[in-house]
mmCIF file of the N, C-alpha and C atoms, coordinates in Angstrom:
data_MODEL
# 
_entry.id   MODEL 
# 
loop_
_atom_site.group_PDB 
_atom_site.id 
_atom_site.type_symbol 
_atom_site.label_atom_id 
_atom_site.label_alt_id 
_atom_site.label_comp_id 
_atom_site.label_asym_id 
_atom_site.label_entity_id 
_atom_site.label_seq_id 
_atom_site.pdbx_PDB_ins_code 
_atom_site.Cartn_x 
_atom_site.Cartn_y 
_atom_site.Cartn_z 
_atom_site.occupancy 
_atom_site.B_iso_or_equiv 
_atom_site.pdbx_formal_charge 
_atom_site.auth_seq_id 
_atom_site.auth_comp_id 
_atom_site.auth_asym_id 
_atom_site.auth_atom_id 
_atom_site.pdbx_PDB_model_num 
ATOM 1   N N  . UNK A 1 1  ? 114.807 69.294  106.760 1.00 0.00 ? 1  UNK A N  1 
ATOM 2   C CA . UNK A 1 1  ? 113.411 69.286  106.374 1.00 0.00 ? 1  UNK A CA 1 
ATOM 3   C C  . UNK A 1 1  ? 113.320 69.257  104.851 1.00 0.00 ? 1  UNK A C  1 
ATOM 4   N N  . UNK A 1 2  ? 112.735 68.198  104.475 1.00 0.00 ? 2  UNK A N  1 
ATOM 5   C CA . UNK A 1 2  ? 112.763 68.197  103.076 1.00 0.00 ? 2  UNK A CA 1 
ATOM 6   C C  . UNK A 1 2  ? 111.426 68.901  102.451 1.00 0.00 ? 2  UNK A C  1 
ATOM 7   N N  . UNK A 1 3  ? 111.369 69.509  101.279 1.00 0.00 ? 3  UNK A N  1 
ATOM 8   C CA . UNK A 1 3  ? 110.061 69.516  100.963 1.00 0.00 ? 3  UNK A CA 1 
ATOM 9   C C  . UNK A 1 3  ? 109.392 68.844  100.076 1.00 0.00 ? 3  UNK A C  1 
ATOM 10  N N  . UNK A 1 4  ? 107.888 68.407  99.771  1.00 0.00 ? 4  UNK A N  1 
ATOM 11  C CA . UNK A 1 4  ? 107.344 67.856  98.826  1.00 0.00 ? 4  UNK A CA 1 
ATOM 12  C C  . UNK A 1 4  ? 107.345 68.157  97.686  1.00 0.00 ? 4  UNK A C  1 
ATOM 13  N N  . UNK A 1 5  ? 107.602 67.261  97.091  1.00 0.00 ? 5  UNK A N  1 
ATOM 14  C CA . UNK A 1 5  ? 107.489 68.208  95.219  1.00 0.00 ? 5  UNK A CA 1 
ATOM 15  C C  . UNK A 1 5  ? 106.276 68.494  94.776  1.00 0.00 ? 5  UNK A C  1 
ATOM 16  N N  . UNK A 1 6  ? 105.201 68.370  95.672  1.00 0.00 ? 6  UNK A N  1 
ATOM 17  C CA . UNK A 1 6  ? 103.382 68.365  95.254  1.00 0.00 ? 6  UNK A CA 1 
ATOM 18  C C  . UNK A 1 6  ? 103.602 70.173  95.484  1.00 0.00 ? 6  UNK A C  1 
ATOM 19  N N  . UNK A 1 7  ? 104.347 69.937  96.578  1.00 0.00 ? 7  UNK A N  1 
ATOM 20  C CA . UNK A 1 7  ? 103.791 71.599  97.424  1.00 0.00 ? 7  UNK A CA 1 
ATOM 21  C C  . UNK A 1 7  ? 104.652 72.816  96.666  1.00 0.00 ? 7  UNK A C  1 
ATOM 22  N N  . UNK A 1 8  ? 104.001 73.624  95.975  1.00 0.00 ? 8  UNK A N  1 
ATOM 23  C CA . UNK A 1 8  ? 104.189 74.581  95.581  1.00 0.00 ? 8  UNK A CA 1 
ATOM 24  C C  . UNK A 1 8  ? 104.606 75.817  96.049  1.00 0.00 ? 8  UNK A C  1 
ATOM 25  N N  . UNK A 1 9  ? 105.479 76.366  96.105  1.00 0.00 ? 9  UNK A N  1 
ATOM 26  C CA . UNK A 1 9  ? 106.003 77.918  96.668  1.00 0.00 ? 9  UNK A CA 1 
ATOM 27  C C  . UNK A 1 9  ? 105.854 78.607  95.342  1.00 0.00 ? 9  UNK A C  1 
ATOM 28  N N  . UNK A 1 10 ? 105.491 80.182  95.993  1.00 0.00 ? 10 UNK A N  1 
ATOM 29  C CA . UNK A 1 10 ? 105.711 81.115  95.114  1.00 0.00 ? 10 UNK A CA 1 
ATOM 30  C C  . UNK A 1 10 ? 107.083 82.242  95.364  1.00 0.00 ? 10 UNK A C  1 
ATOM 31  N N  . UNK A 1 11 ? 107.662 82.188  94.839  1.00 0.00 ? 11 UNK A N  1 
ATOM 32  C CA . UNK A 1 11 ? 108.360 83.127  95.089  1.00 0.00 ? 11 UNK A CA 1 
ATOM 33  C C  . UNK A 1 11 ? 108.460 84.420  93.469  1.00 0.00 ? 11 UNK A C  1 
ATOM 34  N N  . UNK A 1 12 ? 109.206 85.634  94.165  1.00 0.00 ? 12 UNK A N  1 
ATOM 35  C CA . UNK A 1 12 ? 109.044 86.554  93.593  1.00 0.00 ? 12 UNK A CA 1 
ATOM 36  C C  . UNK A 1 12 ? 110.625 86.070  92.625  1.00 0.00 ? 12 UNK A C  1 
ATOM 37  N N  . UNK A 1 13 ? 110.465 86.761  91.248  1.00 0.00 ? 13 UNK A N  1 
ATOM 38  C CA . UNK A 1 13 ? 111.800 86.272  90.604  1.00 0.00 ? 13 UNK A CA 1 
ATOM 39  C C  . UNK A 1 13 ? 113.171 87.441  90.789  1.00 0.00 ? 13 UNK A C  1 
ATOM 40  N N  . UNK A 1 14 ? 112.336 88.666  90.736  1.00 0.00 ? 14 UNK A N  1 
ATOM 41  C CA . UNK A 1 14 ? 113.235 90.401  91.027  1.00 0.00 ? 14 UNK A CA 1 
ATOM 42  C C  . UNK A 1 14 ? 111.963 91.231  92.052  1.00 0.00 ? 14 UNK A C  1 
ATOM 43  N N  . UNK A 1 15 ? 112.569 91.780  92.672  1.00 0.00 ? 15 UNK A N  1 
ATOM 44  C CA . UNK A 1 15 ? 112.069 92.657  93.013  1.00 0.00 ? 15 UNK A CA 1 
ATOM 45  C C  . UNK A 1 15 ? 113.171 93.748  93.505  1.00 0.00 ? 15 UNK A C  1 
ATOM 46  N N  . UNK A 1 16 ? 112.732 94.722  93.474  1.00 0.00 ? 16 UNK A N  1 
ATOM 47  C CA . UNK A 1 16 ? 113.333 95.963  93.339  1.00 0.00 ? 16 UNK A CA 1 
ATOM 48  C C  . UNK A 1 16 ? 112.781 97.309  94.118  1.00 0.00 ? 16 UNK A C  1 
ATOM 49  N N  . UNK A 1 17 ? 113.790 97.722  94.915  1.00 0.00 ? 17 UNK A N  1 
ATOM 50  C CA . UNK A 1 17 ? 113.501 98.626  96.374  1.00 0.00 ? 17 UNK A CA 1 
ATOM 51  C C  . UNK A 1 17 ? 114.347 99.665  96.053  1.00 0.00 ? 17 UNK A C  1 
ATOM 52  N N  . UNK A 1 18 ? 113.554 101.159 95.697  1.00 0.00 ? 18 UNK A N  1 
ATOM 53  C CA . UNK A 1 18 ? 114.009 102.242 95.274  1.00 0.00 ? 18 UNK A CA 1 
ATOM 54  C C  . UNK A 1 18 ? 115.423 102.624 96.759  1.00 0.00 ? 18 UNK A C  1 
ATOM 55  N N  . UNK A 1 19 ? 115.156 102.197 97.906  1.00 0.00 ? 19 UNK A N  1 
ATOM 56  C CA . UNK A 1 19 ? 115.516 102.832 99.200  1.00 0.00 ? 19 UNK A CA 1 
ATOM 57  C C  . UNK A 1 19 ? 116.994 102.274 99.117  1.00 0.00 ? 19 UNK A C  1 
ATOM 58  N N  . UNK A 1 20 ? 116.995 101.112 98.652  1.00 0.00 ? 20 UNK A N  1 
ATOM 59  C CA . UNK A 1 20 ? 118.148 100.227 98.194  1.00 0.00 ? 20 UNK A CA 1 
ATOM 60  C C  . UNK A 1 20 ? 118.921 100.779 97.215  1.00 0.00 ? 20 UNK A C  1 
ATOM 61  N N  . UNK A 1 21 ? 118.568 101.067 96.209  1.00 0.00 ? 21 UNK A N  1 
ATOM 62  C CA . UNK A 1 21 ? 118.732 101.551 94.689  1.00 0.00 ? 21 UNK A CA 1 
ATOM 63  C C  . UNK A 1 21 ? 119.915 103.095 95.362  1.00 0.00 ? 21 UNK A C  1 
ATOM 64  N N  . UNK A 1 22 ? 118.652 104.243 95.984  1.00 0.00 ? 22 UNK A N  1 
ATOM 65  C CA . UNK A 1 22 ? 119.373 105.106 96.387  1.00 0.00 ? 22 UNK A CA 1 
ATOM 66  C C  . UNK A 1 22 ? 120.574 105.114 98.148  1.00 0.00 ? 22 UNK A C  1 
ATOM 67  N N  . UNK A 1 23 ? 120.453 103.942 98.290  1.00 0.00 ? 23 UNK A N  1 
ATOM 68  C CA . UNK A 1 23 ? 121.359 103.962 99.475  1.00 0.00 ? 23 UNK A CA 1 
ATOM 69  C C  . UNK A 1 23 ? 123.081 103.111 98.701  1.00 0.00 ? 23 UNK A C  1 
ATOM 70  N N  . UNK A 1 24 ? 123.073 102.646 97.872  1.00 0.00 ? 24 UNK A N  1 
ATOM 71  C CA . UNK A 1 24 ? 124.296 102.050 97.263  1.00 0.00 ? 24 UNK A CA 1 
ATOM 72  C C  . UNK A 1 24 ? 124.392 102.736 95.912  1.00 0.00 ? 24 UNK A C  1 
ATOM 73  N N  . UNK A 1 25 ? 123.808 103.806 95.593  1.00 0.00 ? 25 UNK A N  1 
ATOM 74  C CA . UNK A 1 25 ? 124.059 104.129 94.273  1.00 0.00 ? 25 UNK A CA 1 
ATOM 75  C C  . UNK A 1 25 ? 125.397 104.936 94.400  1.00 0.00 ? 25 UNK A C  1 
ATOM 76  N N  . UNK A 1 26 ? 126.064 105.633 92.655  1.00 0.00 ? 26 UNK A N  1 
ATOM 77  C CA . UNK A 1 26 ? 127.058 106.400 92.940  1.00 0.00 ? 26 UNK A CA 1 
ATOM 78  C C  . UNK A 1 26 ? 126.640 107.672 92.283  1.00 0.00 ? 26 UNK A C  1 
ATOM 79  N N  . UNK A 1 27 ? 126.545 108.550 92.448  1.00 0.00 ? 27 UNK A N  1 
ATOM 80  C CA . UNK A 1 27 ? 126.788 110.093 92.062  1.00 0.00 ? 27 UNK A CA 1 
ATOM 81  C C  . UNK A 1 27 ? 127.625 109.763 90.938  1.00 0.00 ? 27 UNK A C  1 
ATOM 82  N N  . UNK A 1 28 ? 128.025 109.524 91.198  1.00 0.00 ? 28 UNK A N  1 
ATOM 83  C CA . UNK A 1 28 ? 128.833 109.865 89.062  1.00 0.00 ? 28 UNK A CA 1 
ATOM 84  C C  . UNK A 1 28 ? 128.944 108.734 88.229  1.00 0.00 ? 28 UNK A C  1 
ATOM 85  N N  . UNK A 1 29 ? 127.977 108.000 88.026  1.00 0.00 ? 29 UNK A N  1 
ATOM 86  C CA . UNK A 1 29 ? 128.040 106.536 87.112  1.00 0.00 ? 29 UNK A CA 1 
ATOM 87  C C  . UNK A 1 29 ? 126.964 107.491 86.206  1.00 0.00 ? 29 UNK A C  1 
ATOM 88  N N  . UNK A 1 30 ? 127.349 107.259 84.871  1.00 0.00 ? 30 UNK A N  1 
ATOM 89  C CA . UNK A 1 30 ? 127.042 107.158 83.814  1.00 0.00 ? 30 UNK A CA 1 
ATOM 90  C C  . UNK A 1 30 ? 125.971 106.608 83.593  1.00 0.00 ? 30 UNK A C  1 
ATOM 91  N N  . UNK A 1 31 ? 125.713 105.812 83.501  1.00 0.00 ? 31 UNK A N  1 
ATOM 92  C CA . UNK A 1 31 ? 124.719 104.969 83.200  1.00 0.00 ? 31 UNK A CA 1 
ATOM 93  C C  . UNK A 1 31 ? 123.144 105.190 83.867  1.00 0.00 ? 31 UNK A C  1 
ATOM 94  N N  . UNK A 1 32 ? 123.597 105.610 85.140  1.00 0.00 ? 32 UNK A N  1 
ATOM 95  C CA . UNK A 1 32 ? 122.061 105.851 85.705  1.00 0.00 ? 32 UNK A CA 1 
ATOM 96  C C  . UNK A 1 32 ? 122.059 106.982 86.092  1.00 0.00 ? 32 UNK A C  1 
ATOM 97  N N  . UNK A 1 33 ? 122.791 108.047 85.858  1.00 0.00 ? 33 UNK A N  1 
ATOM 98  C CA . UNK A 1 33 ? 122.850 109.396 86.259  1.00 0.00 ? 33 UNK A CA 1 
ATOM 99  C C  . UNK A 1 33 ? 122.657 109.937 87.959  1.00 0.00 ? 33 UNK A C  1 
ATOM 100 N N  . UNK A 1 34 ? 123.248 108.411 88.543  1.00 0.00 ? 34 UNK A N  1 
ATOM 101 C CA . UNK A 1 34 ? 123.347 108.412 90.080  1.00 0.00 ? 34 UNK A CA 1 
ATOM 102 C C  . UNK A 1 34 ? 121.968 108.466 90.525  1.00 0.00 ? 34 UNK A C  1 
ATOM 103 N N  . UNK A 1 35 ? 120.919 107.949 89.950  1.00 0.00 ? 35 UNK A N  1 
ATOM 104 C CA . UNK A 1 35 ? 119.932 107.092 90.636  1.00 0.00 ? 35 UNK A CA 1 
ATOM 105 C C  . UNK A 1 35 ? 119.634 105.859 91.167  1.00 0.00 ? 35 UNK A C  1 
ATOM 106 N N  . UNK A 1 36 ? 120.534 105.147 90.732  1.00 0.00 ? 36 UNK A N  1 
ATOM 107 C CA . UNK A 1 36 ? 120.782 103.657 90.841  1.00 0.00 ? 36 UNK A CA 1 
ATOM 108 C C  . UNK A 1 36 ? 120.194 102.676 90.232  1.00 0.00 ? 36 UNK A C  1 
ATOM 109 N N  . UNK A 1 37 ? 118.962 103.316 89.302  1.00 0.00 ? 37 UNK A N  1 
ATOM 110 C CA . UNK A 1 37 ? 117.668 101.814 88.499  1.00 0.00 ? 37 UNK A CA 1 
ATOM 111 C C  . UNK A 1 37 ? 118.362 102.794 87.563  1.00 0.00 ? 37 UNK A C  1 
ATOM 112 N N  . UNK A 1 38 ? 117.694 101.573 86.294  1.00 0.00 ? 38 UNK A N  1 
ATOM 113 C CA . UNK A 1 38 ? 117.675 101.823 85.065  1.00 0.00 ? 38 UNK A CA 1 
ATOM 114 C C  . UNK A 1 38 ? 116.052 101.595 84.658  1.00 0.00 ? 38 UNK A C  1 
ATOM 115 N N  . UNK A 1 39 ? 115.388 102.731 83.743  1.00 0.00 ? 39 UNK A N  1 
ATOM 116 C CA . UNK A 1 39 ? 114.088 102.450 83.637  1.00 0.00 ? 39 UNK A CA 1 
ATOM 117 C C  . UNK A 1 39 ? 113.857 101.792 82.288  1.00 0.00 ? 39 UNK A C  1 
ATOM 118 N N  . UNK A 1 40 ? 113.673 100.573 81.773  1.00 0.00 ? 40 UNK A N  1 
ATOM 119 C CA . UNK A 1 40 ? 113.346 99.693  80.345  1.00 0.00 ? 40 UNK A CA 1 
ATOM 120 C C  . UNK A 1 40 ? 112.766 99.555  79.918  1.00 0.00 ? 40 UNK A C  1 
ATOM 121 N N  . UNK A 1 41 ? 111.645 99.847  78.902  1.00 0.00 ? 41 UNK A N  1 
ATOM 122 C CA . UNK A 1 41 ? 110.300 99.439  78.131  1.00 0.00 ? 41 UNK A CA 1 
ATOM 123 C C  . UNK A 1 41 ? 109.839 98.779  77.321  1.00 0.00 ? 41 UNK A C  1 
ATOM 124 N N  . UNK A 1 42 ? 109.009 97.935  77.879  1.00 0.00 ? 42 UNK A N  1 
ATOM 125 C CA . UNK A 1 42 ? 108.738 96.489  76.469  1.00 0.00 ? 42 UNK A CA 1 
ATOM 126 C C  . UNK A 1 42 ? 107.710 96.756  76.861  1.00 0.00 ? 42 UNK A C  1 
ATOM 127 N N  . UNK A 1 43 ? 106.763 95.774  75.539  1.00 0.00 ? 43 UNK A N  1 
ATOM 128 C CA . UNK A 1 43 ? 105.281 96.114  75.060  1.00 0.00 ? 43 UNK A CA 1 
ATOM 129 C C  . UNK A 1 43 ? 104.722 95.202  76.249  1.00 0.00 ? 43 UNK A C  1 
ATOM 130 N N  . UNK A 1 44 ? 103.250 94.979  75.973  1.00 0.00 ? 44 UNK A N  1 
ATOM 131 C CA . UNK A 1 44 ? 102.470 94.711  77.340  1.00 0.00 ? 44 UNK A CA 1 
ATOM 132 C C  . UNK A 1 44 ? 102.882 92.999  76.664  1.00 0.00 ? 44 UNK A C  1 
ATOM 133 N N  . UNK A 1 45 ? 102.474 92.552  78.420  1.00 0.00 ? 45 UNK A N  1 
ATOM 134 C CA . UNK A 1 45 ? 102.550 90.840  78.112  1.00 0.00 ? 45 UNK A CA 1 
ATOM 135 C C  . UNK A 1 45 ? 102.034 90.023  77.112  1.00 0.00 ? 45 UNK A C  1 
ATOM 136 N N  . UNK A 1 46 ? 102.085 89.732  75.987  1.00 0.00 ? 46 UNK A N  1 
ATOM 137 C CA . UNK A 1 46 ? 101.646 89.042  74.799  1.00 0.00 ? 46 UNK A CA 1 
ATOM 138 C C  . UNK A 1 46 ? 101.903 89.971  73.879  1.00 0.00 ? 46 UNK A C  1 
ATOM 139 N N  . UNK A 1 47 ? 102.782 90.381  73.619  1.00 0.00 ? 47 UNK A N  1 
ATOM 140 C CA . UNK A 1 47 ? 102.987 91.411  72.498  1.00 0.00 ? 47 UNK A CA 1 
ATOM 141 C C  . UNK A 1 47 ? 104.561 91.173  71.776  1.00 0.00 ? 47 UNK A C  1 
ATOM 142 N N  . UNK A 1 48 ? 104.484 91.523  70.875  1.00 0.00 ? 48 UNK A N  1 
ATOM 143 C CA . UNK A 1 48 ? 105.990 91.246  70.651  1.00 0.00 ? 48 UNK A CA 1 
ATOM 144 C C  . UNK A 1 48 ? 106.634 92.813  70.054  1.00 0.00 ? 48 UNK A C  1 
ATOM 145 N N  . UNK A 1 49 ? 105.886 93.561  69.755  1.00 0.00 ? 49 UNK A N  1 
ATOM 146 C CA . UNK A 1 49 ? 106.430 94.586  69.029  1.00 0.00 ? 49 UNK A CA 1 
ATOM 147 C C  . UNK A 1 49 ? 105.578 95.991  69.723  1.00 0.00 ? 49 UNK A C  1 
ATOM 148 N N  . UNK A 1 50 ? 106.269 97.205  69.799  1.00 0.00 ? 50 UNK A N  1 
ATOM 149 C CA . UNK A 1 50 ? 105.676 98.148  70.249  1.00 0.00 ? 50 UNK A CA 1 
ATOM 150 C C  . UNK A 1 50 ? 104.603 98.997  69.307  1.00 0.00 ? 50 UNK A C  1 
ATOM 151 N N  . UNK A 1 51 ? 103.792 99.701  69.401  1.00 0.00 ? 51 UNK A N  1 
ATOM 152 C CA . UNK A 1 51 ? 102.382 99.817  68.956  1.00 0.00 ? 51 UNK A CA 1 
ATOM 153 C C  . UNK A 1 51 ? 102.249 101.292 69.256  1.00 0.00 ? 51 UNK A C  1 
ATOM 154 N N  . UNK A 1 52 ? 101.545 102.351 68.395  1.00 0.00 ? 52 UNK A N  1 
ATOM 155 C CA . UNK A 1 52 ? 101.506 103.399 68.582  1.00 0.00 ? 52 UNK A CA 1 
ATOM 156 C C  . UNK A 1 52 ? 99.934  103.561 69.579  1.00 0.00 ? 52 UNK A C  1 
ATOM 157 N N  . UNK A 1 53 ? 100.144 104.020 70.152  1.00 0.00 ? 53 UNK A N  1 
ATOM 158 C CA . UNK A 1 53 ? 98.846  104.255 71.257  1.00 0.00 ? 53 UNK A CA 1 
ATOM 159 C C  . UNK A 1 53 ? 98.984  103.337 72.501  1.00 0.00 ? 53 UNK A C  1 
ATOM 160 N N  . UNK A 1 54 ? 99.528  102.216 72.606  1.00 0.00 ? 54 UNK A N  1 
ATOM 161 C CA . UNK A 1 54 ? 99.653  101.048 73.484  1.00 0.00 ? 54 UNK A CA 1 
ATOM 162 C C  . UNK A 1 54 ? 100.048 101.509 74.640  1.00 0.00 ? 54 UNK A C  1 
ATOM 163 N N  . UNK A 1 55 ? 99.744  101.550 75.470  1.00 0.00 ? 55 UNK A N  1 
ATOM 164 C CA . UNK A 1 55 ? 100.584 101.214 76.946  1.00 0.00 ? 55 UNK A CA 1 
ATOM 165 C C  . UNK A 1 55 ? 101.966 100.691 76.974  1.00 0.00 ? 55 UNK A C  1 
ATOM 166 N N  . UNK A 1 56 ? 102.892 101.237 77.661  1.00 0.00 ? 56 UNK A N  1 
ATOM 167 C CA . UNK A 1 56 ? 104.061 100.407 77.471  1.00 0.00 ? 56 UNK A CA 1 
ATOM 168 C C  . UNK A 1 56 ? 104.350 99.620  79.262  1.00 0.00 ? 56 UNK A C  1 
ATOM 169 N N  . UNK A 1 57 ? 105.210 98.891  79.800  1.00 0.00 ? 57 UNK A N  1 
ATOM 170 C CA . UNK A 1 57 ? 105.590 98.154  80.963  1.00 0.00 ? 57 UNK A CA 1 
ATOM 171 C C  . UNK A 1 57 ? 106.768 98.911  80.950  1.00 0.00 ? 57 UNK A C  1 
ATOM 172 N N  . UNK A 1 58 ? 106.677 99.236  82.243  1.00 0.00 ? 58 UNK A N  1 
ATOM 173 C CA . UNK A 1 58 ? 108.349 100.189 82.736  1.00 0.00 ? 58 UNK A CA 1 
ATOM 174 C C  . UNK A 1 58 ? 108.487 99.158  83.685  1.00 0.00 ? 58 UNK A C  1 
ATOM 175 N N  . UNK A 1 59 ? 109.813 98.433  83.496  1.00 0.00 ? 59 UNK A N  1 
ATOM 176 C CA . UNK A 1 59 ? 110.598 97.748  84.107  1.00 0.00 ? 59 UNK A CA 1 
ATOM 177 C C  . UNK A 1 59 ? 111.985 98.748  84.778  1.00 0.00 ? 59 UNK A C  1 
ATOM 178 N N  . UNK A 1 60 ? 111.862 98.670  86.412  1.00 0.00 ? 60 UNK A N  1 
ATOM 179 C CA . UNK A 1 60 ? 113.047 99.152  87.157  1.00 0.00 ? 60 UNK A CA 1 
ATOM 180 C C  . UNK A 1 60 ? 114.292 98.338  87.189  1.00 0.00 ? 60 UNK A C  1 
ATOM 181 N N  . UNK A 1 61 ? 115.424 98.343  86.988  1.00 0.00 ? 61 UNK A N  1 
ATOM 182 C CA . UNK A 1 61 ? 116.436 97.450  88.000  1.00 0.00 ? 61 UNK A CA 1 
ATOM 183 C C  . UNK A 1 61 ? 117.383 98.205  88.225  1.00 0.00 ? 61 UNK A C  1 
ATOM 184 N N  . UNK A 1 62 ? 117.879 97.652  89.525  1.00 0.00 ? 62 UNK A N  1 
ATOM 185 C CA . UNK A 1 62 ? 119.330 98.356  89.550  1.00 0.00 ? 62 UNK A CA 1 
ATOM 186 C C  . UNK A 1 62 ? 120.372 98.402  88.605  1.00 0.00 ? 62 UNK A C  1 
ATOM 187 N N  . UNK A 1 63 ? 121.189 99.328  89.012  1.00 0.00 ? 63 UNK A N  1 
ATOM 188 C CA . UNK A 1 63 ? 122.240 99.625  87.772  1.00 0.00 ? 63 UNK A CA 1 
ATOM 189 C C  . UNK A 1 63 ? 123.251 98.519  88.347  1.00 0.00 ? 63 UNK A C  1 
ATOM 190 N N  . UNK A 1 64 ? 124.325 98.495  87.441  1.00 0.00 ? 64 UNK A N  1 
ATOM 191 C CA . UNK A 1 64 ? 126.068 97.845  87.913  1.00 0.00 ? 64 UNK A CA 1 
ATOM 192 C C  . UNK A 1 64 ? 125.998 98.760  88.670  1.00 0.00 ? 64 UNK A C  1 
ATOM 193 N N  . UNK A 1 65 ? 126.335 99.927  89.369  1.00 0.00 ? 65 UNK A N  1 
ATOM 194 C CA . UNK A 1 65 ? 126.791 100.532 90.173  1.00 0.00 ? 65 UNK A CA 1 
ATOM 195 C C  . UNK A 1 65 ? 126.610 99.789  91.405  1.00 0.00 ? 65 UNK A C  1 
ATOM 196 N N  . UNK A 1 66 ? 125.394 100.114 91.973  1.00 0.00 ? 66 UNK A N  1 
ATOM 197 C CA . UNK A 1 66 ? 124.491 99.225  93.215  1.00 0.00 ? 66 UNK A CA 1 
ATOM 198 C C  . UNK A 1 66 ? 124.973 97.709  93.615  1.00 0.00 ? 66 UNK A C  1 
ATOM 199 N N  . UNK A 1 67 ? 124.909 97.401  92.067  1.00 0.00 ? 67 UNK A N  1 
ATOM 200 C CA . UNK A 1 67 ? 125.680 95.796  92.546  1.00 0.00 ? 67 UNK A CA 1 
ATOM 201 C C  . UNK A 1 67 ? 126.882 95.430  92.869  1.00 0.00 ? 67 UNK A C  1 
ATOM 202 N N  . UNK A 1 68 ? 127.634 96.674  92.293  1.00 0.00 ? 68 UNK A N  1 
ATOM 203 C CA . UNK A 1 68 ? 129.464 96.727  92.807  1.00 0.00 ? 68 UNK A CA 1 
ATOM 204 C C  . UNK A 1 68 ? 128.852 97.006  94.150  1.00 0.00 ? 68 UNK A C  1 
ATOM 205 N N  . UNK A 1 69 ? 128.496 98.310  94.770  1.00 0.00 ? 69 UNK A N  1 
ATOM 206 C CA . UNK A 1 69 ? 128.656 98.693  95.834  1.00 0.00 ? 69 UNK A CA 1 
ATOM 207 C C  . UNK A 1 69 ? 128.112 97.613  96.841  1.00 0.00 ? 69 UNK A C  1 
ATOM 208 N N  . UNK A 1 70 ? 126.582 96.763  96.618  1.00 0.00 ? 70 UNK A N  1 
ATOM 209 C CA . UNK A 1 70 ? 125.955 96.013  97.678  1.00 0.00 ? 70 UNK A CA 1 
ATOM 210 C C  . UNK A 1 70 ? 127.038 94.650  98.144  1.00 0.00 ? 70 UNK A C  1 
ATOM 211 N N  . UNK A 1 71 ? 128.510 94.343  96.670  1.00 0.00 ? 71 UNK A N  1 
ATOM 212 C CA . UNK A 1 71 ? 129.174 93.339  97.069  1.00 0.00 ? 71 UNK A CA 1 
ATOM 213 C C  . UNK A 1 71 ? 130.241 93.970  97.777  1.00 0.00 ? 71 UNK A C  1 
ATOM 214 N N  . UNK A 1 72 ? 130.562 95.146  98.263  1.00 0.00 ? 72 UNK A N  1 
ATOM 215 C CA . UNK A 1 72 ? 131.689 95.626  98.662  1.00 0.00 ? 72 UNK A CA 1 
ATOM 216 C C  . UNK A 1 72 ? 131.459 95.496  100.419 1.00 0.00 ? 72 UNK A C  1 
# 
């Protein structure tokens, strides 16, 4: 089945599932203190620099840990 190049899909680019995060995480990695995300903060969408008073975007992802473990 081929598809049209008119027809548009949306798909999601990351998404990220805490249940996941804590079912492959490790208890003693460094890095995420055995939660499995890492929490990241950049300024709001059109911004380039952070701003005193601003809102910030908390970005989740999994750690390396999760991703060793989900390929094992």
């Amino acid at each position: 089945m081929k598809k049209n190049p008119e027809e548009k899909t949306f798909f999601y680019k990351y998404t990220f599932d805490p249940l996941v995060a804590r079912l492959y995480n490790n208890k003693r990695c460094r890095d995420c203190y055995g939660r499995g995300y890492i929490i990241s903060e950049s300024p709001q969408q059109g911004r380039d620099v952070f701003r005193k008073n601003e809102h910030l975007q908390q970005m989740r992802t999994y750690c390396q840990c999760v991703k060793n473990n989900i390929k094992k």
